[in-house]
CHARMM internal coordinates of N, CA and C (Angstrom, degrees):
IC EDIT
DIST 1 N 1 CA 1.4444
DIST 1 CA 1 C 1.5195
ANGL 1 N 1 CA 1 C 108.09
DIST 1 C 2 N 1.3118
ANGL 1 CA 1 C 2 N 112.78
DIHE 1 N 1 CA 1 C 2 N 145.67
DIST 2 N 2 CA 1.4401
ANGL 1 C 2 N 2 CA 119.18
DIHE 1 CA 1 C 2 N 2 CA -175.48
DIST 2 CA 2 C 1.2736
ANGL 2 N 2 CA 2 C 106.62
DIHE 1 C 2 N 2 CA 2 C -125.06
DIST 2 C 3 N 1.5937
ANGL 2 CA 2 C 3 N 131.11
DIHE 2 N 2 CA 2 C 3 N 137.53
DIST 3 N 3 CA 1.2584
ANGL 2 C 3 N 3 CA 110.95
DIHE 2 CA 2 C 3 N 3 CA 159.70
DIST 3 CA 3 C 1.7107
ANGL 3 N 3 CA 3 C 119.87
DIHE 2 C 3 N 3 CA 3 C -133.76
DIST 3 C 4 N 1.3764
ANGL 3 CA 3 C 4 N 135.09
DIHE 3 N 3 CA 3 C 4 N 173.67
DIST 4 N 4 CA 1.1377
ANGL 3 C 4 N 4 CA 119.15
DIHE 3 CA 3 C 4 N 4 CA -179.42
DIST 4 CA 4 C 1.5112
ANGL 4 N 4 CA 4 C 98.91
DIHE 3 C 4 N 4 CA 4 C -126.69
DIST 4 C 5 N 1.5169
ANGL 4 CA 4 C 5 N 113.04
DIHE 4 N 4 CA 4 C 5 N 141.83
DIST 5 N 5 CA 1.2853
ANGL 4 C 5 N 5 CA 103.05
DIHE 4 CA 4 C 5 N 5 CA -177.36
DIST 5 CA 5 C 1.6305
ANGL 5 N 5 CA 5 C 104.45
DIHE 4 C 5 N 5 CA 5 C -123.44
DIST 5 C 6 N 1.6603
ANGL 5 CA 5 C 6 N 126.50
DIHE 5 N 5 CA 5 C 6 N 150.32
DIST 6 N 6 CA 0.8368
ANGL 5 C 6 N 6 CA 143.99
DIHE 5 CA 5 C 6 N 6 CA 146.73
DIST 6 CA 6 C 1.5008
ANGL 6 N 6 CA 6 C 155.93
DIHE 5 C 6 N 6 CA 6 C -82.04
DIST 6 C 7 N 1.0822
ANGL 6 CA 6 C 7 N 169.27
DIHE 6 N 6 CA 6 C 7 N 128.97
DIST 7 N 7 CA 1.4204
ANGL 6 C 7 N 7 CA 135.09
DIHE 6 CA 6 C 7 N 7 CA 163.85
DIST 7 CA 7 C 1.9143
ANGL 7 N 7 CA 7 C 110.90
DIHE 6 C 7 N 7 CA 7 C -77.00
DIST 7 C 8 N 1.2630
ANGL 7 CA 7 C 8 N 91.06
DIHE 7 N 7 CA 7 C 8 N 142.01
DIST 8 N 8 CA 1.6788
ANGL 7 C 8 N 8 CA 85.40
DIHE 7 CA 7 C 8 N 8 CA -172.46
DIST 8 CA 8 C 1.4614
ANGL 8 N 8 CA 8 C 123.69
DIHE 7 C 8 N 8 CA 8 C -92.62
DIST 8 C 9 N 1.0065
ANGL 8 CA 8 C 9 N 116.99
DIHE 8 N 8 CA 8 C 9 N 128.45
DIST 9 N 9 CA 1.9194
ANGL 8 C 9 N 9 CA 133.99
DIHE 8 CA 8 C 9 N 9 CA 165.22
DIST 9 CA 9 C 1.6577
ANGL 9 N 9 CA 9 C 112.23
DIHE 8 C 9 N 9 CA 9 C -44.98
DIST 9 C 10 N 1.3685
ANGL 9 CA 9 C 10 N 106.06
DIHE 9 N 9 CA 9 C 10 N -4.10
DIST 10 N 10 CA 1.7315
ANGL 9 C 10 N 10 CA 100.22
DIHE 9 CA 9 C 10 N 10 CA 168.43
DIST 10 CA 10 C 1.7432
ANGL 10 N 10 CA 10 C 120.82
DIHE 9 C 10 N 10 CA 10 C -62.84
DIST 10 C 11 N 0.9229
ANGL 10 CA 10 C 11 N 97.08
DIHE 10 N 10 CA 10 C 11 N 110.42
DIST 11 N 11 CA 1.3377
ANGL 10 C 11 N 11 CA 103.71
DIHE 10 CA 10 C 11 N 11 CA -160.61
DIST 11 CA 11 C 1.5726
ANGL 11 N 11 CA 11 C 90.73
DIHE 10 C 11 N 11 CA 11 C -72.39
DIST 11 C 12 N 1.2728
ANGL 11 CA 11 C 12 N 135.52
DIHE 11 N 11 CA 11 C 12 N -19.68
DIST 12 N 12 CA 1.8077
ANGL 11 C 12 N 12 CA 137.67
DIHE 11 CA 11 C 12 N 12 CA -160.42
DIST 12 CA 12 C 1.6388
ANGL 12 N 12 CA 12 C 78.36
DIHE 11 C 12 N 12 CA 12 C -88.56
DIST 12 C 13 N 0.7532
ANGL 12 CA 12 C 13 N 148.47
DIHE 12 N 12 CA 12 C 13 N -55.12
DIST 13 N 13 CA 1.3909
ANGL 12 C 13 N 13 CA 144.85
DIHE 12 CA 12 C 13 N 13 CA -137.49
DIST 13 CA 13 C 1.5387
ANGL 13 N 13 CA 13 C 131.48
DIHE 12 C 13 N 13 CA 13 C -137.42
DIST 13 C 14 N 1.2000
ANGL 13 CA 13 C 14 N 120.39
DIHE 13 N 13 CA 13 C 14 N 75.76
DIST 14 N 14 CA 1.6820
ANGL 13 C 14 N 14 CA 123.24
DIHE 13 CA 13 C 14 N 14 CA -158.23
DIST 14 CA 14 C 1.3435
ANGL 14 N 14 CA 14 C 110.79
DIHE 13 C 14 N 14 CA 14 C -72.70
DIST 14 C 15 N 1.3153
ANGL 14 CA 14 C 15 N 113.25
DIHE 14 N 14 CA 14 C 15 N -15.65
DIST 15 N 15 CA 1.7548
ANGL 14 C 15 N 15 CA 102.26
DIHE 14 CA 14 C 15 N 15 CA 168.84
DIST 15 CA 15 C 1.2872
ANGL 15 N 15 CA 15 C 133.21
DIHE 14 C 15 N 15 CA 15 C -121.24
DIST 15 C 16 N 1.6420
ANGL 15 CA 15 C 16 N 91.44
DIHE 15 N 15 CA 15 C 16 N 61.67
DIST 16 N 16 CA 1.9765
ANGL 15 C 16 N 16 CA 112.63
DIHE 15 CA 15 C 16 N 16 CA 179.28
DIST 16 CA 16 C 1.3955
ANGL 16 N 16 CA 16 C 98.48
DIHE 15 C 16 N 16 CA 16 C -115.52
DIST 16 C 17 N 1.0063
ANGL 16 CA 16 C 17 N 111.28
DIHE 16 N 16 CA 16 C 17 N 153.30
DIST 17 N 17 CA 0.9860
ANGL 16 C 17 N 17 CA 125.31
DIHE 16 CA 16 C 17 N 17 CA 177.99
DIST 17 CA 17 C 1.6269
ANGL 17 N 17 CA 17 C 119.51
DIHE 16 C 17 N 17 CA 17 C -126.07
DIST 17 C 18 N 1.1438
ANGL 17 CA 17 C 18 N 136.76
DIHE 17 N 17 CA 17 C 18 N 137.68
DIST 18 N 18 CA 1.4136
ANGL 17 C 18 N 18 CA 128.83
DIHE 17 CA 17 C 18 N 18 CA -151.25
DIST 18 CA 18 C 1.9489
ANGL 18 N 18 CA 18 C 91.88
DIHE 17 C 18 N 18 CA 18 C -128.00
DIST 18 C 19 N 1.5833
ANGL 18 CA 18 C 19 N 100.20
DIHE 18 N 18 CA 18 C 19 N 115.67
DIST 19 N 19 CA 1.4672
ANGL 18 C 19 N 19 CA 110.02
DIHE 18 CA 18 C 19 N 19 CA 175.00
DIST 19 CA 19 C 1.4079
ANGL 19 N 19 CA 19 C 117.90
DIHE 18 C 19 N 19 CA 19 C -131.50
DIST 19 C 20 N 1.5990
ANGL 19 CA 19 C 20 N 110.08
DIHE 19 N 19 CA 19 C 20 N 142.88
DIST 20 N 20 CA 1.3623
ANGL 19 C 20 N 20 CA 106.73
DIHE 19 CA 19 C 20 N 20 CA 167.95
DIST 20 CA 20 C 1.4701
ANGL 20 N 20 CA 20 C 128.57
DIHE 19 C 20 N 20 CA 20 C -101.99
DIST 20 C 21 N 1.4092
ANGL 20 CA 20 C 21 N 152.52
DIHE 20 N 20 CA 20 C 21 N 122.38
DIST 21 N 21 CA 1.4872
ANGL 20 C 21 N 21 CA 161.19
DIHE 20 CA 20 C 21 N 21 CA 130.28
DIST 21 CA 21 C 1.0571
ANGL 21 N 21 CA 21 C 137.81
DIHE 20 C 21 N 21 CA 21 C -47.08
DIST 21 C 22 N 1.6980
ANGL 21 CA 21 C 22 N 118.36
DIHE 21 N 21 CA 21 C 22 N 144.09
DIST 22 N 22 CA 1.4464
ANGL 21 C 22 N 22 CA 98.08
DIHE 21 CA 21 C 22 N 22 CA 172.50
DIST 22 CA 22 C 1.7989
ANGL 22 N 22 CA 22 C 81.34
DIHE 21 C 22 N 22 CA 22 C -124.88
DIST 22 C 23 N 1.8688
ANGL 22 CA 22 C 23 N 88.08
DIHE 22 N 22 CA 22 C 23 N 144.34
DIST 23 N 23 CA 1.5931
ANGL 22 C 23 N 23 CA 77.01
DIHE 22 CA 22 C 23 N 23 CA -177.24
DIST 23 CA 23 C 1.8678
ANGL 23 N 23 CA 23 C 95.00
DIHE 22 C 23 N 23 CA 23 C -140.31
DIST 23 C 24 N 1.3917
ANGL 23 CA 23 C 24 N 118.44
DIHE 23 N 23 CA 23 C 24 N 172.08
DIST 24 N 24 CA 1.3425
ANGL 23 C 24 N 24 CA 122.28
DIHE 23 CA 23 C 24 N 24 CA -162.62
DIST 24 CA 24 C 1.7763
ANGL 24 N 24 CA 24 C 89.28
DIHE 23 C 24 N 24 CA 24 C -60.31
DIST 24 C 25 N 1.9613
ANGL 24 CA 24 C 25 N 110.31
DIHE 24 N 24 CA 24 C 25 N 144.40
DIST 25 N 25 CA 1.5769
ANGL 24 C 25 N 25 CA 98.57
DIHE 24 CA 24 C 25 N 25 CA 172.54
DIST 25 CA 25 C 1.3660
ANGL 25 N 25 CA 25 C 94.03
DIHE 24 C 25 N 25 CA 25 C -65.93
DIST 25 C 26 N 1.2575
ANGL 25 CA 25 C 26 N 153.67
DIHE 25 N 25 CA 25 C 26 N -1.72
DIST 26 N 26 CA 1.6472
ANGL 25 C 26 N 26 CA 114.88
DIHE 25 CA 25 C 26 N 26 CA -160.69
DIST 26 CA 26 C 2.1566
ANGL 26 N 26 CA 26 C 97.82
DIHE 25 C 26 N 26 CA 26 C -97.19
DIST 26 C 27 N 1.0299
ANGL 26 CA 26 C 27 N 77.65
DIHE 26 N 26 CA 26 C 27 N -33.72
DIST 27 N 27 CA 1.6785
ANGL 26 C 27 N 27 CA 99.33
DIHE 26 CA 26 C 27 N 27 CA 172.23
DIST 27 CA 27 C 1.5899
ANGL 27 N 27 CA 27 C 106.75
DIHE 26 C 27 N 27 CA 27 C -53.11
DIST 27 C 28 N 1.3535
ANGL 27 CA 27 C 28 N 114.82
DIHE 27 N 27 CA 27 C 28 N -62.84
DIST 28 N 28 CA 1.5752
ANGL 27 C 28 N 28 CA 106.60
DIHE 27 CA 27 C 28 N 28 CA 172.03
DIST 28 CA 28 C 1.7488
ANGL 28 N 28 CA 28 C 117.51
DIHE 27 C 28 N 28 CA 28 C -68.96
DIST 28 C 29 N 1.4191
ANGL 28 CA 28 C 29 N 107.44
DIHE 28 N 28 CA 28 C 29 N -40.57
DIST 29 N 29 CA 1.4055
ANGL 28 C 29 N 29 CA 86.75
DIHE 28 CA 28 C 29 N 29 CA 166.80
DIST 29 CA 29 C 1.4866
ANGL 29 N 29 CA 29 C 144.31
DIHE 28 C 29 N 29 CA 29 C -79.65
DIST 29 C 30 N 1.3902
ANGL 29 CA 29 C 30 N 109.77
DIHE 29 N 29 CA 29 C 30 N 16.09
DIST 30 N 30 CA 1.3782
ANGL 29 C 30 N 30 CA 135.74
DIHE 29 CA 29 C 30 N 30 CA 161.79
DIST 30 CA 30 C 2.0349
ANGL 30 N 30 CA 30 C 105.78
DIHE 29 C 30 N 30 CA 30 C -81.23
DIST 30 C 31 N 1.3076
ANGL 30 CA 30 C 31 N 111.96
DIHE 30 N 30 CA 30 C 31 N -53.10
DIST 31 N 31 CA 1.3521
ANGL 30 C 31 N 31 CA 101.32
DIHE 30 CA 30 C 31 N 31 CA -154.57
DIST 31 CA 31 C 1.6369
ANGL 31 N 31 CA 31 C 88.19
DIHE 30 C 31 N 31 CA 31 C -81.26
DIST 31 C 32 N 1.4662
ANGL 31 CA 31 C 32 N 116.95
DIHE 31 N 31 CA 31 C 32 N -47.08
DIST 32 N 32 CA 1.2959
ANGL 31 C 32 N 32 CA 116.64
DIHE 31 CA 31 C 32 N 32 CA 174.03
DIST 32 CA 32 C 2.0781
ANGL 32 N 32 CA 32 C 119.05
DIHE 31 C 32 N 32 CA 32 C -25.85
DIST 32 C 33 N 1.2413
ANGL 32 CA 32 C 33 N 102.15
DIHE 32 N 32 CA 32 C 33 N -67.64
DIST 33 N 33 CA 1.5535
ANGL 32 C 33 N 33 CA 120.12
DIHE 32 CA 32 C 33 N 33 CA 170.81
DIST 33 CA 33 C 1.3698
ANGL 33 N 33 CA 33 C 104.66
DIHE 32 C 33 N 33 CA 33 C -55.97
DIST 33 C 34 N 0.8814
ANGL 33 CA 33 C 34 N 158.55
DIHE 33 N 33 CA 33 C 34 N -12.18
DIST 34 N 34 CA 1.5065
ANGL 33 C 34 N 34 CA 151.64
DIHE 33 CA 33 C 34 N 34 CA -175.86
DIST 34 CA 34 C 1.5520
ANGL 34 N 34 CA 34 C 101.17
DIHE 33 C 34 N 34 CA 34 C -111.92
DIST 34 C 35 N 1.2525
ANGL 34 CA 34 C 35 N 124.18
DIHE 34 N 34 CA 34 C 35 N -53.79
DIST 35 N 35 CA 1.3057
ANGL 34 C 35 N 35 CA 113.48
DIHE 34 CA 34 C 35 N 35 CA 142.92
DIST 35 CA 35 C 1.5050
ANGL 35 N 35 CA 35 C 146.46
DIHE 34 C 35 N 35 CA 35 C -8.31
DIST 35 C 36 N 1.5626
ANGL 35 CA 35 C 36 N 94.17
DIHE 35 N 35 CA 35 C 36 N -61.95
DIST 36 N 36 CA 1.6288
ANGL 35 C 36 N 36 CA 105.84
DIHE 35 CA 35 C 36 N 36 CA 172.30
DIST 36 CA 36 C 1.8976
ANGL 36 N 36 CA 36 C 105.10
DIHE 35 C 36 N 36 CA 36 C -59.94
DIST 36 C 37 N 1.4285
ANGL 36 CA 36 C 37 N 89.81
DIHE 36 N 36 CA 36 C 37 N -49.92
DIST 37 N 37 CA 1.4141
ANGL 36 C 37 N 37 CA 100.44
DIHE 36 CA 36 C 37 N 37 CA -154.86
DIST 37 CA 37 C 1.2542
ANGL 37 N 37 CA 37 C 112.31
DIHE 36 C 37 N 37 CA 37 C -59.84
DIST 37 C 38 N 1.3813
ANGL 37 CA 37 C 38 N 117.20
DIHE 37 N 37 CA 37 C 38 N -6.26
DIST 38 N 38 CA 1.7669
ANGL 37 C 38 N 38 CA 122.59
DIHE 37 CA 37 C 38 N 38 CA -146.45
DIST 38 CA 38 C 1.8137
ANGL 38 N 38 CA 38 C 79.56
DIHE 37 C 38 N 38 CA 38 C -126.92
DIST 38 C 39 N 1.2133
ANGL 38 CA 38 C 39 N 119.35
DIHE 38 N 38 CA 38 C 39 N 0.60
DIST 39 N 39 CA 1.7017
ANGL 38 C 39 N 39 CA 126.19
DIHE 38 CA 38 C 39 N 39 CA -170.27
DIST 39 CA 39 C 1.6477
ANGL 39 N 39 CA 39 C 95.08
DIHE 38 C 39 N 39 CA 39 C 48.03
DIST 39 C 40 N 1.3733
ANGL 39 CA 39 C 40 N 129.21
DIHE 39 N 39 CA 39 C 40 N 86.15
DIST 40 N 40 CA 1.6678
ANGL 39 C 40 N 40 CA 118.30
DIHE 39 CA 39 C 40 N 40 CA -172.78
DIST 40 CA 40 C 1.6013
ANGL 40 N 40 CA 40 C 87.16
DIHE 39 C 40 N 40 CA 40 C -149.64
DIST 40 C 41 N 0.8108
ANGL 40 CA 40 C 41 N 116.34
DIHE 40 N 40 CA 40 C 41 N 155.57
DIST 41 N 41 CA 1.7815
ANGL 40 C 41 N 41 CA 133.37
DIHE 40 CA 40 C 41 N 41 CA 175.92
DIST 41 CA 41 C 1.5411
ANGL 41 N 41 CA 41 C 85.05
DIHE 40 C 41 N 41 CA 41 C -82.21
DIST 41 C 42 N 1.3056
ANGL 41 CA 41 C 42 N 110.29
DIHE 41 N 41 CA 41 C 42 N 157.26
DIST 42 N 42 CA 1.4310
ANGL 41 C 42 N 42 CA 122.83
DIHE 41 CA 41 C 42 N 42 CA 173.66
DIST 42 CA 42 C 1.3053
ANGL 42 N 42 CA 42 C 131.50
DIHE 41 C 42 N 42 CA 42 C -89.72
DIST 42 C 43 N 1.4583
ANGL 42 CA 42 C 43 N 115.74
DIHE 42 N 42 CA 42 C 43 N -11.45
DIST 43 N 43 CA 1.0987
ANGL 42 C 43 N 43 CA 152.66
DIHE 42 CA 42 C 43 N 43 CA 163.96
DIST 43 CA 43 C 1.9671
ANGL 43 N 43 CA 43 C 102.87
DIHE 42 C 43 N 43 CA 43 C -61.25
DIST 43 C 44 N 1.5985
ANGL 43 CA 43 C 44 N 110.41
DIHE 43 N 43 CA 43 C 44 N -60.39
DIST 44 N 44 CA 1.5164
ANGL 43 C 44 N 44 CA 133.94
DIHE 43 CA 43 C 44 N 44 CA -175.03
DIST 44 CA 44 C 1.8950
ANGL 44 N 44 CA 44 C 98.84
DIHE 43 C 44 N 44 CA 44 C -67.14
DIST 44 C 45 N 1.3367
ANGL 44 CA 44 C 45 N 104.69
DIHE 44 N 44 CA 44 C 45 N -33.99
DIST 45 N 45 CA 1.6102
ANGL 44 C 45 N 45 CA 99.84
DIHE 44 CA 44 C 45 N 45 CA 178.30
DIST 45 CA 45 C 1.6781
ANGL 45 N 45 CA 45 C 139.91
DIHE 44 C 45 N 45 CA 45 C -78.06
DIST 45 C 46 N 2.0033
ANGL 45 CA 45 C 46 N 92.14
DIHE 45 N 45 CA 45 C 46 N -34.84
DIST 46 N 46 CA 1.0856
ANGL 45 C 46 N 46 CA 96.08
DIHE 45 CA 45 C 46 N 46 CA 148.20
DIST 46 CA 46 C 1.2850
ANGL 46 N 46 CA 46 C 130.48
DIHE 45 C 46 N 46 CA 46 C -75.96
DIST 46 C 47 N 1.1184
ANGL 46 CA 46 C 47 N 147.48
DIHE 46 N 46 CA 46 C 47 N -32.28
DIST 47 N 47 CA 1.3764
ANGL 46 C 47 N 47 CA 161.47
DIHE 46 CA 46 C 47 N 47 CA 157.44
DIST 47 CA 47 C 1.7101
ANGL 47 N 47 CA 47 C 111.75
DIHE 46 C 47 N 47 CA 47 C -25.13
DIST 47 C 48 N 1.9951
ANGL 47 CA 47 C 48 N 102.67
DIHE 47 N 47 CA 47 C 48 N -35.61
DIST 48 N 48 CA 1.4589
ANGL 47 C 48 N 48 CA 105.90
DIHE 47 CA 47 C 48 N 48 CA -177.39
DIST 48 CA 48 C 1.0536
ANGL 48 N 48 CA 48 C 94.80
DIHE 47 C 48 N 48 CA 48 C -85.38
DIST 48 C 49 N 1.4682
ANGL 48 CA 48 C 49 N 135.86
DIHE 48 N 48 CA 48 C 49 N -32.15
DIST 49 N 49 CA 1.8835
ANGL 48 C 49 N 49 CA 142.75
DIHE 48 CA 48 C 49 N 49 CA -149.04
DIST 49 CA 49 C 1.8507
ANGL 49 N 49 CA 49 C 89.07
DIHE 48 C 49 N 49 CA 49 C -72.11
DIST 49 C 50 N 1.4308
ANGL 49 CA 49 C 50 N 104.98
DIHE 49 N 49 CA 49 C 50 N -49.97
DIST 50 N 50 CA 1.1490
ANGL 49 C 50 N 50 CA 101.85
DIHE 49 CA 49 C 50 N 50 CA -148.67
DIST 50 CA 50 C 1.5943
ANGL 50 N 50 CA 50 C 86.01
DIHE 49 C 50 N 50 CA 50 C -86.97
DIST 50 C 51 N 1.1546
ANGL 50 CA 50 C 51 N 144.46
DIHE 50 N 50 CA 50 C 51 N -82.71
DIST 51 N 51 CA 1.6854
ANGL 50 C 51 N 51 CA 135.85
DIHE 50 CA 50 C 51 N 51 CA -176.61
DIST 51 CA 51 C 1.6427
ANGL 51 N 51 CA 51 C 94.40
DIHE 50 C 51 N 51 CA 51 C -12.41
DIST 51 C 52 N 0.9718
ANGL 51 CA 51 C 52 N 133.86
DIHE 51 N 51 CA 51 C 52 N -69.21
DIST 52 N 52 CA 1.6931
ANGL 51 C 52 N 52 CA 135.13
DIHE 51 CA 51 C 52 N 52 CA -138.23
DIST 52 CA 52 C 2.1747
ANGL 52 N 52 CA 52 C 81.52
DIHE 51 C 52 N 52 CA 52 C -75.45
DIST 52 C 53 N 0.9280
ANGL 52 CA 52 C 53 N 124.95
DIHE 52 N 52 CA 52 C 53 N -49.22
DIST 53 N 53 CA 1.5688
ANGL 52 C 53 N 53 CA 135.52
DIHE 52 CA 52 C 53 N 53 CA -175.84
DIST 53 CA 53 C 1.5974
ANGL 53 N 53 CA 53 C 103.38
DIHE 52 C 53 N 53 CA 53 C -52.42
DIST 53 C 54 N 1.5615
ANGL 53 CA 53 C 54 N 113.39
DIHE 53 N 53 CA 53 C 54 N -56.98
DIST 54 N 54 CA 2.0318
ANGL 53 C 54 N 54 CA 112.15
DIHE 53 CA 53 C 54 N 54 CA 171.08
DIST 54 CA 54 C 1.1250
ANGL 54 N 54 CA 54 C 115.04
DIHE 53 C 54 N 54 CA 54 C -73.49
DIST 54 C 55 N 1.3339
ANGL 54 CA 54 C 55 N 103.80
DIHE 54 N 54 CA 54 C 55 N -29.64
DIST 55 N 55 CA 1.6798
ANGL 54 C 55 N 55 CA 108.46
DIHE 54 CA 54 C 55 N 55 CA -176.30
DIST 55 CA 55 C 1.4687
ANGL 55 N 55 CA 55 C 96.48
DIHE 54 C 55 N 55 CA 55 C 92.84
DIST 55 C 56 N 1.2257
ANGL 55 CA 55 C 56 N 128.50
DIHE 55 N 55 CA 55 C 56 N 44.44
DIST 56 N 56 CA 1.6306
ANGL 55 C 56 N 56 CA 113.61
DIHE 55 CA 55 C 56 N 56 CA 166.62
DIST 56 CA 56 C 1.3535
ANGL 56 N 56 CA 56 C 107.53
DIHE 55 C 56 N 56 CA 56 C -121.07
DIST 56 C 57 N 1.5337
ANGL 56 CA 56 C 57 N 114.26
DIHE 56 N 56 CA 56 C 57 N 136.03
DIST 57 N 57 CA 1.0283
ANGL 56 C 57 N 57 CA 150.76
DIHE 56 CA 56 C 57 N 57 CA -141.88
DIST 57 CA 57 C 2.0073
ANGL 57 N 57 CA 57 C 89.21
DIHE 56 C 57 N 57 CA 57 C -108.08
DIST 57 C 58 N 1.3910
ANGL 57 CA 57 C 58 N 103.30
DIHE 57 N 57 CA 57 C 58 N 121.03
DIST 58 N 58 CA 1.5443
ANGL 57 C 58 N 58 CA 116.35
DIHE 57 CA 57 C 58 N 58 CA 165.99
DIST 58 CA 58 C 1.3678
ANGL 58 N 58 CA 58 C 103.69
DIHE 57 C 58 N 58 CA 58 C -12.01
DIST 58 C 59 N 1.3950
ANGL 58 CA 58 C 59 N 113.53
DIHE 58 N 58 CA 58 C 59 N -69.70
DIST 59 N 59 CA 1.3920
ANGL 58 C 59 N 59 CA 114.49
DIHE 58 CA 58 C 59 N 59 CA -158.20
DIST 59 CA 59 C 1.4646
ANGL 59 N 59 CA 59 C 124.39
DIHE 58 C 59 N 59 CA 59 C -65.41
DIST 59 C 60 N 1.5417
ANGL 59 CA 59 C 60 N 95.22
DIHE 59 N 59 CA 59 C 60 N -32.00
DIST 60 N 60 CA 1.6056
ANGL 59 C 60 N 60 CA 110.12
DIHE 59 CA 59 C 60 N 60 CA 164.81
DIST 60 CA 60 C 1.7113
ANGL 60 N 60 CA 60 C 126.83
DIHE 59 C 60 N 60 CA 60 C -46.85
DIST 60 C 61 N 1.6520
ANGL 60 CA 60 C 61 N 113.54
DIHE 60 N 60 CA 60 C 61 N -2.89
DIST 61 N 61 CA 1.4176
ANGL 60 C 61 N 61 CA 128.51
DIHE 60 CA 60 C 61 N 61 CA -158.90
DIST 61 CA 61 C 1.2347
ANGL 61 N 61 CA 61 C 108.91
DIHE 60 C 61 N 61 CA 61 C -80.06
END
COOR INIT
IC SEED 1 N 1 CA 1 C
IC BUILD
């Protein structure tokens, strides 16, 4: 896996960070589809995969 990282130009939000992956398609089309289903940006889903995976808690951000 490769990724590229940025700091992000979101002006709403100074502590996002904007990255790119390459990940197995069956792997993205799993988180992708759960996504839809959960109505969540895919961006917002991994974000839960991975918090719920360290164990950090929103507030911890």
């Amino acid at each position: 896996m490769s990724t590229e990282m940025t700091a992000s130009d979101d002006s709403e939000d100074e502590s996002v960070t904007r990255t790119t992956i390459k990940v197995d398609d069956a792997v993205w089309r799993r988180v992708r589809s759960e996504a839809i289903r959960e109505d969540k940006k895919v961006s917002e889903q991994l974000e839960a995969i991975l918090r719920e995976y360290f164990e950090i808690d929103a507030d911890d951000a």
